[in-house]
N, C-alpha and C positions, 0 to 999 in steps of 0.2 A: 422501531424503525425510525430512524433520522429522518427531519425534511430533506429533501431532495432537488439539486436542481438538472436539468436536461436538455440534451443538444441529442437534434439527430441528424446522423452525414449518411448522406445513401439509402441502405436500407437498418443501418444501425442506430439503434438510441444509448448514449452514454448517458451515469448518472456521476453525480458527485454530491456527496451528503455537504451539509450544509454546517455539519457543528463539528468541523475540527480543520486543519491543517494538513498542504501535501507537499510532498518534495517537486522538483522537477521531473524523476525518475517514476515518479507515480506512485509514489508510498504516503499511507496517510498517518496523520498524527493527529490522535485525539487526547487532549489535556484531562489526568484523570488525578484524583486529589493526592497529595503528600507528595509533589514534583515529581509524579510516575505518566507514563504515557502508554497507550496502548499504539499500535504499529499491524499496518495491515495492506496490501492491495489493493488497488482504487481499481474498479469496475471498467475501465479504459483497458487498464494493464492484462486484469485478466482474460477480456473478450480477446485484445489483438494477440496473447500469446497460448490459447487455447486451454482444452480443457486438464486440468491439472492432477497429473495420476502420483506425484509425490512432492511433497514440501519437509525437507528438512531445515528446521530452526536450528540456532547455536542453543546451545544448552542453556538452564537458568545459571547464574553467577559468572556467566560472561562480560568480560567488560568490552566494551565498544567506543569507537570514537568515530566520530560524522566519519562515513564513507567505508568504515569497516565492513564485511560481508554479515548481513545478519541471516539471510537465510536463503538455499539452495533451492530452486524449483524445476520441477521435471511436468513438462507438458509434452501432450501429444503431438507438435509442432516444434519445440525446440527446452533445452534448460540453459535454465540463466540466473546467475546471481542478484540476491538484493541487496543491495546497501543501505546501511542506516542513514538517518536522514537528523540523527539526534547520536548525544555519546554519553555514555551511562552506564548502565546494570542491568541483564535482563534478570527481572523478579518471576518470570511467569512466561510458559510456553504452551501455546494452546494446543493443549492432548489430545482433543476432536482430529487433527491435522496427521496424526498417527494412522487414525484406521477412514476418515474422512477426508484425504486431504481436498477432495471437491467441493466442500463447503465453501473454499475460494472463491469458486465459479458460481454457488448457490447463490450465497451472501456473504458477499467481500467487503461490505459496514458493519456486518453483526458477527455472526458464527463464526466466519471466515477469517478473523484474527490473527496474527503473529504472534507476537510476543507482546507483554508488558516490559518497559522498562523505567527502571530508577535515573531519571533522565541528570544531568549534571546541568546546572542551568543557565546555559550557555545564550545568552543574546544573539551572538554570533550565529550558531544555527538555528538559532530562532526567527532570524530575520531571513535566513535563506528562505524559509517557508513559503506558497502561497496561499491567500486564501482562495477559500472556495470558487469565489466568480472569476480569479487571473485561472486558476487550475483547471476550469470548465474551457476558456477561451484557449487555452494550450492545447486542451484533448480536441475541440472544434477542428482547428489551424492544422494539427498533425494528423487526424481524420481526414478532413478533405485533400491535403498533400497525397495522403498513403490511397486514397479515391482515385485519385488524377493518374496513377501508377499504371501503366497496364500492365 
């Protein structure tokens, strides 16, 4: 389990792990060795769009490029496409997502996984990234907005 940091709005607590990178969109990026990335759901994404009865991934040996669709999601409240937040190669598709795809909502740092991909290694979407404590201050800001809503 990754360090963790935490904001709570109302009656909810978000987290955001601590060792890796996230898009604006809520995707995380964790740096994993031989310029490969693993790609996953930040805990934000999956509370606000509920619980998740299918996750279709692109296949392994898809090539992507920033903004590509990497994977379809089906919640009990709405489906929505993800976009990658990196452009590459997916090497690895997490199979658990087949017959679990709730492990999203379990743990959206660990089990919960996307895809690995063979990332191309692009500065450019690299700096699009945030780290952890702007990605926390995002989920805060868009929490108490989506609060104030009646």
């Amino acid at each position: 389990m990754p360090d963790l940091l935490e904001t709570t709005v109302d009656k909810f607590v978000f987290r955001v792990a601590k060792d890796r990178l996230y898009s604006k969109d809520g995707i995380w990026v964790l740096p994993e060795p031989d310029a490969r990335v693993r790609l996953g759901l930040t805990d934000f994404v999956q509370q606000r769009n509920g619980d998740v009865a299918f996750a279709e991934v692109q296949p392994a040996r898809t090539r992507l490029r920033v903004g590509d669709e990497l994977a379809s999601i089906e919640t009990i409240k709405v489906v929505f496409s993800v976009s990658s937040p990196v452009a590459g190669t997916i090497v690895e598709v997490n199979p658990a997502l087949e017959t679990a795809p709730e492990a999203i909502n379990a743990d959206p740092y660990g089990a919960g996984w996307l895809a690995v991909v063979a990332a191309d290694g692009s500065e450019e979407a690299r700096a699009a990234l945030l780290d952890p404590q702007t990605y926390l201050a995002r989920v805060k800001a868009e929490a108490e907005e989506a609060a104030l809503k009646p």
